[in-house]
Every structure is written in structure tokens, then in C-alpha cells.
C-alpha positions in Angstrom: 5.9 29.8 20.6 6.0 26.2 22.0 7.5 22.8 20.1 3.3 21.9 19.9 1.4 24.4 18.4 5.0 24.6 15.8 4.7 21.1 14.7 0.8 21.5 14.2 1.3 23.9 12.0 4.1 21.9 9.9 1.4 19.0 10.1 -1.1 21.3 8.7 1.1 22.7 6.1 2.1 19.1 5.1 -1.3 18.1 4.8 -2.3 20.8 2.1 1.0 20.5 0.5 1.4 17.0 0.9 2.4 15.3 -2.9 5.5 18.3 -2.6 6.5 17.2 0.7 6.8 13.6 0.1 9.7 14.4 -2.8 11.8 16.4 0.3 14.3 14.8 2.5 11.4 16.3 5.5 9.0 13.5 4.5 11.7 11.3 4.9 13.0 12.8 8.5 9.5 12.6 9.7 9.2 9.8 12.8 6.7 7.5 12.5 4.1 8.4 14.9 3.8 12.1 13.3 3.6 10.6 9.8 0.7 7.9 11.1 -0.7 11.3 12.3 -0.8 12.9 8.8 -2.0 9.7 6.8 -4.7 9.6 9.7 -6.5 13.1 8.5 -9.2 12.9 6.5 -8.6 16.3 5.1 -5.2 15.2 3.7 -5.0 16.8 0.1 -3.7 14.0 -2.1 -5.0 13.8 -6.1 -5.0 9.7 -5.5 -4.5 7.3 -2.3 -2.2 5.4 -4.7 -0.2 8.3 -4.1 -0.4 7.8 -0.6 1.0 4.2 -0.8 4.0 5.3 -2.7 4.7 7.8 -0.5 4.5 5.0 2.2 7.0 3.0 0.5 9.2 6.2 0.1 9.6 6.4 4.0 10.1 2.8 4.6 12.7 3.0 1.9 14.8 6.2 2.3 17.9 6.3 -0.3 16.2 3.4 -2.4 17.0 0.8 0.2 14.7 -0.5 3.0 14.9 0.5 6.6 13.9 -3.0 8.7 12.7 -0.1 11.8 10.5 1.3 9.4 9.5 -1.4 7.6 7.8 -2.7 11.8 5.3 0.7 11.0 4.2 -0.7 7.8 1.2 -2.5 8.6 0.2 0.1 10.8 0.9 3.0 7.9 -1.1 0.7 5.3 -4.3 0.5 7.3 -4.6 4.6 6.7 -4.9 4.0 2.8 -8.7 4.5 1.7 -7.9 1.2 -0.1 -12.0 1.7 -1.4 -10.5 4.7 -3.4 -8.0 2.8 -5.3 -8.0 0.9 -8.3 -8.6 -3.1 -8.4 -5.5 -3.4 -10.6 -3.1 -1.5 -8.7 -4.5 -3.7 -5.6 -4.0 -6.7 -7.7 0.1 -5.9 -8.4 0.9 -5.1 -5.1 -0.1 -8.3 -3.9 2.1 -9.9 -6.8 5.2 -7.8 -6.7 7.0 -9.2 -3.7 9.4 -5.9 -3.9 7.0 -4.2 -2.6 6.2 -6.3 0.7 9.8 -7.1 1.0 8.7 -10.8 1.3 6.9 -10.1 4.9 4.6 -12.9 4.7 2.5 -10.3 7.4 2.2 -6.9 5.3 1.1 -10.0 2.3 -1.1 -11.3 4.4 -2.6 -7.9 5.3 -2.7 -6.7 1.6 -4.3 -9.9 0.8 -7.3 -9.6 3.5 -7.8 -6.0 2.1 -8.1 -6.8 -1.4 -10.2 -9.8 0.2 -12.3 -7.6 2.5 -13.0 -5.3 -0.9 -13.6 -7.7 -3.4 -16.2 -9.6 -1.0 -17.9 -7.4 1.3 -20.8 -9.4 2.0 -18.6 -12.1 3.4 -16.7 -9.7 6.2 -20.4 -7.9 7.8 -19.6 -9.3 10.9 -15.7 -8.6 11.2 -13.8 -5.3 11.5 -12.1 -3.9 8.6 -9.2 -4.2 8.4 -8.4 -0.6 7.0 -9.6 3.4 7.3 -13.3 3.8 5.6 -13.7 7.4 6.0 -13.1 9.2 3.2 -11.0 12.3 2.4 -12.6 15.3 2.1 -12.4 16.1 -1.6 -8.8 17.3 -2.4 -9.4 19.8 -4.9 -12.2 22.2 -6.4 -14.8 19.5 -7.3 -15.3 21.7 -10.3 -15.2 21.1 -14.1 -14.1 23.1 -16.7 -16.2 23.3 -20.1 -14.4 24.5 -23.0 -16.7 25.5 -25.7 -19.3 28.6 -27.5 -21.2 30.0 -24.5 -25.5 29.5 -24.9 -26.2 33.2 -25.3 -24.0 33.8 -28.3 -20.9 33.8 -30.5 -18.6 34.1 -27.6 -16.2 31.1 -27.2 -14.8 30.8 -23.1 -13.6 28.1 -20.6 -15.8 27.9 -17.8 -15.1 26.7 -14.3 -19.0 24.6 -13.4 -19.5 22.9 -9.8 -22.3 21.0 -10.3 -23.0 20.9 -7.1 -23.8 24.3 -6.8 -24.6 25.0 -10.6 -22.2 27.5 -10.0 -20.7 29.1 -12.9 -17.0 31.3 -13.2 -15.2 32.5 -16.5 -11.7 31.6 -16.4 -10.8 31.9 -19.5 -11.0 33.0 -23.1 -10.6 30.6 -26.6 -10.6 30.8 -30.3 -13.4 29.3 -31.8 -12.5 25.6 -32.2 -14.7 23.0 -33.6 -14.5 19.0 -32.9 -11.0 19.7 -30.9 -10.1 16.8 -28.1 -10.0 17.6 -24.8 -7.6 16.0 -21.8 -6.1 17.1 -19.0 -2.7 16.1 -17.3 -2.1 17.5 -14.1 -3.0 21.1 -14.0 -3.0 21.5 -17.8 -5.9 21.0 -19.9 -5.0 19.7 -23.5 -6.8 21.4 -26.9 -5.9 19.1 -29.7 -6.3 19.3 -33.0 -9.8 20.2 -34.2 -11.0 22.6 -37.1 -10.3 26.5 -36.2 -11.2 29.8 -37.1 -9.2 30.6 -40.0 -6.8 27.5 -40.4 -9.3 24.8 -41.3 -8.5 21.5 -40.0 -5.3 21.9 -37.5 -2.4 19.5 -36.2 -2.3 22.5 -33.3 -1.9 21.6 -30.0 -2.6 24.5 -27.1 -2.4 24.0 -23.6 -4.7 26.0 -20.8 -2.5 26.1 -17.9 -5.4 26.1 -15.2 -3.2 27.8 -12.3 -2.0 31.1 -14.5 -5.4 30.9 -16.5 -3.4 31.5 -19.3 -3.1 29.3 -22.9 1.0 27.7 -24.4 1.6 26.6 -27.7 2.1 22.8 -27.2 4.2 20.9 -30.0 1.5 20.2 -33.0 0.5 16.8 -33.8 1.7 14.8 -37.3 -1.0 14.2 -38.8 -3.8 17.0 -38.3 -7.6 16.0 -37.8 -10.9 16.8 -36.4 -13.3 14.7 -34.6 -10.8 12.3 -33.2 -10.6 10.6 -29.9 -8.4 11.6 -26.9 -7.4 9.6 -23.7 -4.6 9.8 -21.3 -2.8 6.5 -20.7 -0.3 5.2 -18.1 2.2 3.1 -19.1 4.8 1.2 -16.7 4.8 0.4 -12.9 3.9 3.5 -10.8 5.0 1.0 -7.4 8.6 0.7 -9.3 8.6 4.5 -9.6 9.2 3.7 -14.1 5.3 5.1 -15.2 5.1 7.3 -17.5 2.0 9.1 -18.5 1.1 9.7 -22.4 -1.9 11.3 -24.5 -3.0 8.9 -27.2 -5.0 10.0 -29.9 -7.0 7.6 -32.3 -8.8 8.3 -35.7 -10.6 11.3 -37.1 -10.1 12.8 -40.8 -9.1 15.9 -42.5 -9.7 17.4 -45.7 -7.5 17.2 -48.6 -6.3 20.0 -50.9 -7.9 20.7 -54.2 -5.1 19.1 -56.6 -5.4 16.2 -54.5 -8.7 15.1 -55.8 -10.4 17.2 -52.5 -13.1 15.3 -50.2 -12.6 13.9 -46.9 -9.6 11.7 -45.7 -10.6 9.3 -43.1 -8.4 8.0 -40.4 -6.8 4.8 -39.0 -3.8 6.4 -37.7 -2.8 6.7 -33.8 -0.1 9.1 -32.4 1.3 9.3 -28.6 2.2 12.3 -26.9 5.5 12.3 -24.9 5.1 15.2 -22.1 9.1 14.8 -21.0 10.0 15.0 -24.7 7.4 17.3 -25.7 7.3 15.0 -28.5 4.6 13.4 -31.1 5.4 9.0 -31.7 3.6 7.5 -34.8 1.9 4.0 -33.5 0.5 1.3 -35.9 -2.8 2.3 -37.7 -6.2 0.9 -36.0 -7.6 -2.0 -38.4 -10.4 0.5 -39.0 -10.9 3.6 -40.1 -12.5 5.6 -37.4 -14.1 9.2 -37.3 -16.6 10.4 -34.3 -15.4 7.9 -32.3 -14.2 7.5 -28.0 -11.5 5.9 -26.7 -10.9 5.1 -22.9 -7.8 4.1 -21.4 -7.1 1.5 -18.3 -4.9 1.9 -15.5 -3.0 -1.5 -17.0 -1.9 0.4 -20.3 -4.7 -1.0 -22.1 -6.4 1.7 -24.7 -10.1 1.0 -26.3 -11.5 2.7 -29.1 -15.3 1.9 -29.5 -17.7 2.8 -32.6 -17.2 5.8 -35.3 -18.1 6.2 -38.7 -16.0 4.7 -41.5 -16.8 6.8 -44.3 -19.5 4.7 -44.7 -21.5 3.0 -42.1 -21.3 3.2 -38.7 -19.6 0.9 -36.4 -20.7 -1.3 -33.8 -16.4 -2.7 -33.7 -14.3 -2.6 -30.9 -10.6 -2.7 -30.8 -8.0 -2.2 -27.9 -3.7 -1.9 -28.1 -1.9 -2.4 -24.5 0.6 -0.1 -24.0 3.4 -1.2 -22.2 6.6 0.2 -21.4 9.2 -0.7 -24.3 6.6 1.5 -26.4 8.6 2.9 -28.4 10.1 -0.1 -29.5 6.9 -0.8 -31.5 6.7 -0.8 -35.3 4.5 1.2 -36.8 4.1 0.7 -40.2 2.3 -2.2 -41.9 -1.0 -4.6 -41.8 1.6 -6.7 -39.3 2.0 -3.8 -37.0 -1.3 -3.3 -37.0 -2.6 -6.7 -36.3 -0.1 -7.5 -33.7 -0.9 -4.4 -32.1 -4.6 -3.6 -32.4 -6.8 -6.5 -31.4 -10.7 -7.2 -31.5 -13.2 -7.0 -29.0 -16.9 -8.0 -28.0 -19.1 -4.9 -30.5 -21.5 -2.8 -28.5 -25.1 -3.2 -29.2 -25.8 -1.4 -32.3 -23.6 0.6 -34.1 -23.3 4.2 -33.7 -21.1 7.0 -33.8 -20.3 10.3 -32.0 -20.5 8.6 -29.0 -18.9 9.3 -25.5 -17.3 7.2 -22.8 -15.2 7.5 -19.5 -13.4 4.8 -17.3 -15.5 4.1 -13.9 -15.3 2.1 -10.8 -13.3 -0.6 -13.2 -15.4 -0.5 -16.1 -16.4 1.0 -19.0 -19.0 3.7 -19.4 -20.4 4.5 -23.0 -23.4 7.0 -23.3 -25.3 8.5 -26.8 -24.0 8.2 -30.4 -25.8 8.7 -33.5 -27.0 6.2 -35.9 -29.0 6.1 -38.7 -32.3 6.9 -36.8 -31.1 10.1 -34.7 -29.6 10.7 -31.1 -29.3 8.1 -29.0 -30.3 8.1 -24.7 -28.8 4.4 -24.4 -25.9 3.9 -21.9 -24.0 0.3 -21.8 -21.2 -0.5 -19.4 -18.0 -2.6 -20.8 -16.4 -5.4 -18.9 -13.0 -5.1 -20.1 -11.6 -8.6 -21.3 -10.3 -11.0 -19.2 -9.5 -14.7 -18.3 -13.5 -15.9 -17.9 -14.4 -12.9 -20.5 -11.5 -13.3 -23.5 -13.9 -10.2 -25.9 -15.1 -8.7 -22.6 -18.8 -8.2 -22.0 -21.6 -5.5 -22.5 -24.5 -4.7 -19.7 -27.0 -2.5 -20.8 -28.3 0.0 -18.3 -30.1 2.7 -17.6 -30.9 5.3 -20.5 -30.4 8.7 -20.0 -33.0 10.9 -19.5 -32.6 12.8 -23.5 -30.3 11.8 -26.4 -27.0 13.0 -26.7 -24.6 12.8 -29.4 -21.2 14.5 -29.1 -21.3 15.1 -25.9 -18.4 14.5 -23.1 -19.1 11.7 -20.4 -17.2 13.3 -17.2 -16.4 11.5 -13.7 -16.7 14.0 -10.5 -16.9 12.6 -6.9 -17.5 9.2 -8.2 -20.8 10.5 -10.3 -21.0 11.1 -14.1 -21.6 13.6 -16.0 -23.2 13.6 -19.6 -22.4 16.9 -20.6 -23.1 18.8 -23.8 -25.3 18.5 -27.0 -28.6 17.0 -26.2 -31.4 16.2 -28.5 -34.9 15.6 -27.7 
């Protein structure tokens, strides 16, 4: 076999296997011309193209330390980032964290016209731009997996649904579990808490690892609860290489044994899941009670949790915590952790509970709830607070096309999905 048709297939194998090369010493022997050739194809199976600007910044800085040859292929490297696919934050700190540009007043200067060139696309129709458009070809099975009673009967499965296609594949088989939280971190899928069959309301944590098909014990949660919200949160610097990535989970209730007067205990509390520790951290109670209720998470560490039922009305409130990385330094106990913790912002429209949301393009995407006078079709869109907005702001928009209260609000290839009860 010849040197060519060799190194195409390394290229090839590269390309499929690409987040695992990066962390060998072969990404970082690779010249510059055949890594230009991998960032180039649009088939390139990466789960984020912030990925692919760390693993830039990997090359140019073998052993921890810049190379100044490598760093000349920068400029070049960066403009075969879909910079449309990443996230307005992440754009944001690279242009502020002189580490990463090494001071080149050129690579700022080109980060700077792309963030430009993004932010302001009506301004550049005439000019080239300044980085790749095209984008990758999806990276993994745009499929999603619904955890849940099937419609035909008492049988409880995890199905594999391309919605594309309508497409549907059983991959798995589940207790029956009622108002569990759902989240998924890498190739596991999270089953939190929830009431099951034969344990009542559960602090059990399961995990469905989606490669083997098969479900792990995960350690349990404190506090046990049903109808709680779930998000995933990253906290840290991913550029600096010190993120960390957590499962926060918000509210809910329980009930309480017999000689303890019975009835329903309703929740303020908030725990954080540690994957590396396998471990369950207290964090300061929300100011509210909060059952039926969503949270969504930022990609600055920021956590909102919107609506719910207090035990008795439901809420229209808003409150948000920032995450950052001295965590779990925090205090957890008291109305002063709480306050300095958990702060206010702008209410939704009305109040409601059972309600769903989902992060999206850099905002905020609530659909359906339940209030007072049924299922609701409304969908509102949350500007997260900022200099010019100090509460953030709402937009209504469309409604959807039937109510829907506890249903999941899913994001695949850049569409969402309202998925689950409906109610006409």
C-alpha cells in the first residue's frame, strides 16, 4: 500500500474518532496542513465546534506551552470553526481572555470580526466571511430517546424516535416510574428521583448507559422527591481546560410518613450532582417553594427555575443562582444563603405550573403549564438578564398547535420538540 491511500485512511479514522484523537500525542504530531485538512471536512464527527477550538488550542500548545510555528497556522485553523454553531458567550470570552490569543493583536482582530460578522449580518452582505459556513453533517444519530409507558398499554420502555423519519426502535426496558427527571450527560441518560412501583416517592438515581443499552445504580439523591426539575449545568472555563459539568436539581415534594402528621411536603431545596465524585452537594434552598416546575441552565453557570405550584397557587416567579467554580465553597443553610444565592427575575406572563423549557439559540424557551383554567398552548421566549435588561425580558410567541402540560421541550438539529402529554 502507498504513504497516500495510508494517511487517508488515518484521516478518515480521525475524523469519526476525532474528540479521542485530540487527547493522544497523534493529534499533537499531526503537521499543520493534514490537521487544516481534517478541520476542513464537513463530515468531521465532533458533539460541539467549541470542541473543535480547544482542540485547536491543544495543537498550538503541545505540553501546555505555546509553539510560536504553530501559533503562524492559527488564523488559518480558526477560520474552519462553524463559529454559527457556537455559543455567543463562549465567543464573547475568547475575545476577553488574552491567554487564549497569546496577545496576537491579529488572531484578536480575527476573533473580533467573527463575532462581528455574526452578531451583525446585515452589515457584512457585501464582504466575504471571514470563516467556514458549511455545516457539519450531523455528528451523531439525530435521534431522541423517550422514556416513558408505551400508548398501547401497561408496558413501560425507552424508545430510540427520529423525527425525521417517525421512526421508532426499542432499546430498552424500565420500571414503571412516575414524575422522574430526565438528563443526559454524555452517553448516559439520567432517571432521577420520581415515585416508583413499589417504593413510593424515591431519592433513586439509575443511569441508562445508551451504548450497552443496559441500566447502573447511580448514587441516590438526599432528599427524595417527585415532580422536580432537572438541568445540566457547566461550571468553570472550558478554554482554561477547569469546567466541570454538574446535574442540578430544584424543588419537587414528597410525602411524609404517617406519625409525622402525613400530607405532602413541598420543596425549596436544591442539590448538585458531582459525576467525578459520584457525589450529592446540598445548595441553599430557592426563596420559594416549588413543585411542577423547569429549570434551564446557561452556558455561563447561570441556573433558572421558572413557575411551579407552591402548595397553594401557582407561580408566575422567577429566580436564577450562578454557578461558578468555588461552588462548593457556598453555604447552604439559612435565609442568608438563600438570598445571596437565589436572586429574582422578570415573572412570565401568567402563572402556571407543569410547565417545560429548554435553552435555544441564546435564549430561553418555555411552552404549556397548567393553571387554574386547564392546559395551556402558549410559548414565551426569555431574554436572560443582562446590562440593558437587569430582570431579563419575555416575548410572547407563537402558540403551539394543542395544550400541553408536563410535557418535555427537546432541541434536535436546531428545531424543538414539544413532546408528551397533550390536551385538546
Amino acid at each position: 500500500m502507498t504513504v497516500e491511500p495510508l494517511m487517508a485512511a488515518c484521516l478518515q479514522h480521525m475524523k469519526i474518532y476525532f474528540e479521542a484523537t485530540v487527547a493522544t500525542d497523534l493529534f499533537l504530531r499531526l503537521p499543520a496542513d493534514q490537521l487544516l485538512t481534517l478541520l476542513q471536512a464537513d463530515d468531521l464527527q465532533v458533539d460541539s465546534e467549541e470542541k473543535v477550538f480547544e482542540a485547536i488550542v491543544h495543537w498550538v500548545n503541545p505540553g501546555g506551552s505555546r509553539d510560536p510555528d504553530r501559533a503562524e497556522h492559527l488564523p488559518q485553523l480558526l477560520r474552519e470553526v462553524r463559529w454559527l454553531e457556537t455559543n455567543p458567550h463562549f465567543r464573547r470570552q475568547l475575545i476577553e481572555t488574552d491567554s487564549v490569543v497569546g496577545g496576537n493583536v491579529e488572531h484578536l482582530r480575527l476573533l473580533s470580526l467573527i463575532d462581528n460578522w455574526i452578531s451583525n449580518p446585515t452589515e457584512h452582505a457585501e464582504r466575504q466571511c471571514p470563516f467556514n459556513m458549511n455545516r457539519r453533517a450531523a455528528s451523531f444519530p439525530a435521534s431522541l430517546l423517550l422514556f416513558g409507558e408505551a400508548s398501547e398499554g401497561n408496558r413501560w420502555s425507552i424508545v430510540s424516535y427520529d423525527p425525521e423519519t417517525g421512526i421508532e426502535e426499542v432499546v430498552g426496558r424500565m420500571r414503571k416510574r412516575f414524575y422522574a427527571a430526565y438528563i443526559t450527560l454524555e452517553e448516559n441518560v439520567f432517571s432521577i428521583g420520581g415515585w416508583i412501583e413499589g417504593q413510593g416517592v424515591s431519592s433513586r438515581v439509575d443511569v441508562f448507559d445508551t451504548k450497552e443499552r443496559r441500566w447502573k445504580l447511580q448514587a441516590p439523591l438526599i432528599i427524595r422527591r417527585q415532580q422536580h426539575a432537572a438541568t445540566l449545568v457547566n461550571v468553570g472555563d472550558s478554554i482554561k481546560g477547569n469546567n466541570e459539568t454538574l446535574i442540578l436539581v430544584c424543588g419537587g415534594g414528597y410525602n411524609q410518613p404517617a406519625d409525622c402528621g402525613g400530607g405532602w411536603q413541598l420543596l425549596r431545596a436544591c442539590e448538585i450532582f458531582d459525576p467525578l465524585q459520584c457525589r450529592w452537594h446540598i445548595l441553599p434552598s430557592m426563596r420559594e417553594k416549588r413543585v411542577a416546575t423547569t429549570a434551564v441552565a446557561l452556558q455561563d453557570g447561570r441556573v433558572f427555575c421558572f413557575g411551579g405550584f407552591d402548595g397553594t397557587s401557582r407561580l408566575s416567579t422567577v429566580e436564577f443562582c450562578c454557578l461558578q467554580r468555588n461552588w462548593r465553597e457556598t453555604k447552604s443553610h439559612g435565609a442568608a444563603a438563600t438570598d445571596t444565592f437565589w436572586k429574582t427575575a422578570a415573572p412570565m406572563r401568567f402563572a402556571r405550573s407543569k410547565l417545560a423549557g429548554a435553552y435555544f439559540r441564546g435564549r430561553i424557551i418555555i411552552v404549556g403549564g397548567y393553571n387554574r383554567k386547564g392546559g395551556l398552548s402558549s410559548v414565551d421566549m426569555f431574554s436572560p438578564p443582562d446590562a440593558e435588561r437587569p430582570l431579563g425580558e419575555w416575548t410572547e410567541l407563537t402558540d403551539m398547535q394543542q395544550p400541553r402540560h408536563m410535557c418535555f421541550l427537546l432541541v434536535c438539529n436546531e428545531r424543538l420538540f414539544a413532546i408528551g402529554r397533550s390536551f385538546a
